[in-house]
C-alpha positions as CSV (number, residue, x, y, z in Angstrom):
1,X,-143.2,-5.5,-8.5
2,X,-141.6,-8.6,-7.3
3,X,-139.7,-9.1,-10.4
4,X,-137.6,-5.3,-9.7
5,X,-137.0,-6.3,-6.0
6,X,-135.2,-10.0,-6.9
7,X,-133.6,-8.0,-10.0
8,X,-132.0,-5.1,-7.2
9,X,-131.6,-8.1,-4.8
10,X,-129.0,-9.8,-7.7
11,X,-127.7,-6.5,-9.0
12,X,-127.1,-5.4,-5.0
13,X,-125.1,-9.1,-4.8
14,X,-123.5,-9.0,-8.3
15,X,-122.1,-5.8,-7.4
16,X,-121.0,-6.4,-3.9
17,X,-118.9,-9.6,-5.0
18,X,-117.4,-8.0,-7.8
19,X,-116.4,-5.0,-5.7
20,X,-114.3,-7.7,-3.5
21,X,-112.6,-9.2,-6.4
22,X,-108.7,-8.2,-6.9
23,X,-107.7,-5.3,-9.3
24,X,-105.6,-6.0,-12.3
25,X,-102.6,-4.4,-10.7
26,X,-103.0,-6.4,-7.2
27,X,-103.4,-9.8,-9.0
28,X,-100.2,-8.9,-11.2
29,X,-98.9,-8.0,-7.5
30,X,-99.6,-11.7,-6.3
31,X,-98.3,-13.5,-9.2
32,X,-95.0,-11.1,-8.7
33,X,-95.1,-12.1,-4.9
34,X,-95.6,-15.7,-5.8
35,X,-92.8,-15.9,-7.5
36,X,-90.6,-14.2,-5.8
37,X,-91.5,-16.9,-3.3
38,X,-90.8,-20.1,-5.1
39,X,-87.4,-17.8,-6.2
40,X,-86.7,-18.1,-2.4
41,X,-87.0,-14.4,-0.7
42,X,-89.4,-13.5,1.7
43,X,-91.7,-11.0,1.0
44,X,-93.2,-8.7,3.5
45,X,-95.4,-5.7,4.3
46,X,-93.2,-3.5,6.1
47,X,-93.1,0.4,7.5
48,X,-89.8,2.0,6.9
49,X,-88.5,5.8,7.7
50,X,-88.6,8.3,4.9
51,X,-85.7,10.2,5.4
52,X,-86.6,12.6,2.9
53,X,-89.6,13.8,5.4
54,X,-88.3,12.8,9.2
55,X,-90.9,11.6,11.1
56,X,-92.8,10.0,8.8
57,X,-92.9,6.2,7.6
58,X,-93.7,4.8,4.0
59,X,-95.9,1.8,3.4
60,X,-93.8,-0.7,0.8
61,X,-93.0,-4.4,0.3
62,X,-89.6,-6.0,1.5
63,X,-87.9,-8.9,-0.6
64,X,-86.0,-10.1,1.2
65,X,-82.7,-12.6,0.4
66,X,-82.0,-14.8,3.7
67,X,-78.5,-15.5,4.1
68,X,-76.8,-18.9,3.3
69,X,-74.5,-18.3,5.3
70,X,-73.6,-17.2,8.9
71,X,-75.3,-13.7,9.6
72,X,-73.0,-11.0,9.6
73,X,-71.7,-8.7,12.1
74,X,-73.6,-5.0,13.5
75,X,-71.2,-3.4,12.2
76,X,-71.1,-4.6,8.7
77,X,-74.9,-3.8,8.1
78,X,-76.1,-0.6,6.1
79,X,-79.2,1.1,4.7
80,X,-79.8,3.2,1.8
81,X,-82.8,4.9,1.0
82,X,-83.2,7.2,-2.3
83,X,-83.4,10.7,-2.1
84,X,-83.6,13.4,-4.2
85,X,-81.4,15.8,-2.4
86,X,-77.3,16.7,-2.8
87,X,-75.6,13.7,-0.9
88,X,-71.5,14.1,-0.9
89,X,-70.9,12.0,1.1
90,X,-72.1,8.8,0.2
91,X,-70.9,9.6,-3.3
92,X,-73.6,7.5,-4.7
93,X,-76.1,9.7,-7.1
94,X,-79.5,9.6,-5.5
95,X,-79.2,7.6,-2.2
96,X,-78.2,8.5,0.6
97,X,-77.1,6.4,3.9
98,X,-79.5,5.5,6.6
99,X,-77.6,6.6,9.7
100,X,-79.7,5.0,12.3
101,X,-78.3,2.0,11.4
102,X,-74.9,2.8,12.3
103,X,-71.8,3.6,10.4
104,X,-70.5,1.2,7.9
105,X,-67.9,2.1,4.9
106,X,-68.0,1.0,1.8
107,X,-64.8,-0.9,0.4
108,X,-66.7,-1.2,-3.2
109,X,-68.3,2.0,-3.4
110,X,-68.2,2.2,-6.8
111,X,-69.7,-1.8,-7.2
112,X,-72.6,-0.7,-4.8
113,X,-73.3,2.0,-7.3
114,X,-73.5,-0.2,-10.2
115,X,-75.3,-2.7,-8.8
116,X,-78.1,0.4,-7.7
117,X,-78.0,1.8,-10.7
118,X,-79.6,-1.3,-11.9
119,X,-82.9,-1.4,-9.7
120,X,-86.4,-0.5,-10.9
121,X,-87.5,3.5,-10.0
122,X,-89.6,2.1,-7.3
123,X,-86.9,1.0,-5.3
124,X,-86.7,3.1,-2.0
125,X,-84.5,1.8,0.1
126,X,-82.0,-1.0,0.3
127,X,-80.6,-3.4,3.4
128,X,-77.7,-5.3,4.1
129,X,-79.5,-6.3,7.8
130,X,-78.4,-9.0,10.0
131,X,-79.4,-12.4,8.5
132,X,-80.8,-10.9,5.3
133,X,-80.5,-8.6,2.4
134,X,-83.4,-6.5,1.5
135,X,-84.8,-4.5,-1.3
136,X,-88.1,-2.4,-0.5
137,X,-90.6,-1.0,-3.2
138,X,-94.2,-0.3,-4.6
139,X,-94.1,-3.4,-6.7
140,X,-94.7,-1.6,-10.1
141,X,-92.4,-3.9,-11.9
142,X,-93.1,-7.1,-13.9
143,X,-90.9,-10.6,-13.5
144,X,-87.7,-9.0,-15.0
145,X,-87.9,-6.3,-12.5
146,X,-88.1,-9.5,-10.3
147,X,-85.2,-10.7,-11.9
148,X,-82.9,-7.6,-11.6
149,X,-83.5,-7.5,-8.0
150,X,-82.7,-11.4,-7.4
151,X,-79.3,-10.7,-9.0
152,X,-78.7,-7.2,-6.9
153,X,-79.7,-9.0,-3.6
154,X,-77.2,-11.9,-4.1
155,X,-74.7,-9.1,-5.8
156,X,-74.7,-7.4,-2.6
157,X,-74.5,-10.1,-0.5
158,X,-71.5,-11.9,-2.1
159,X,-69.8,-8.7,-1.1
């Protein structure tokens, strides 16, 4: 009788400390995180707006490209988010422009749209903010995912 309660006593702990232990997908989600790191953005856990639903905010992951330079001007910042909807006047197929954010127009419409074209399909929104440039996703993506978004951050910053 002893022998079943220590061998439910080491099952009970077995279990419970391999129930803490990371999923495959969040320790590919660390090392993705980590290197984005030693790359040089800032990654966060951020809230945004879902403008496809007003009113309600998506859970995603910011990467974020500090400016090397001076931060830009309120008026020259932007947000895009995707969305699945007809969008005429952006004129960029499947994003449309965060308004909250104010007004900005595009010189290089058709550069921003290359450059977006590019992205992984977990890409939901993109920001030119202040004093950084942000992509935000679901992190489904592997290191050239990574990659692609490190040269559309500094793409869209050299603009």
């Amino acid at each position: 009788m002893t022998t079943i309660i220590i061998i439910c006593a080491l099952i009970l702990i077995v279990g419970s400390s391999l129930w803490i232990l990371p999923s495959p997908r969040q320790r590919a989600q660390m090392k993705l995180r980590r290197e984005a790191m030693m790359k040089g953005l800032l990654v966060k856990l951020v809230k945004i707006n879902d403008l496809e639903y007003p009113g309600e905010q998506v859970s995603c992951i910011a990467y974020r490209l500090p400016r090397q330079t001076k931060p830009v001007e309120k008026k020259h910042t932007w947000m895009l988010h995707r969305h699945t909807g007809d969008n005429s006047e952006l004129r960029i197929p499947g994003w449309i422009y965060d308004r909250h954010g104010g007004l900005y127009r595009f010189e290089s419409i058709d550069l921003i749209s290359k450059l977006l074209a590019q992205l992984p399909d977990d890409v939901i929104a993109v920001e030119a903010g202040l004093g950084t440039t942000s992509i935000y996703w679901h992190e489904r993506g592997d290191s050239e995912d990574l990659a692609t978004i490190m040269r559309v951050l500094s793409a869209i910053q050299a603009l």
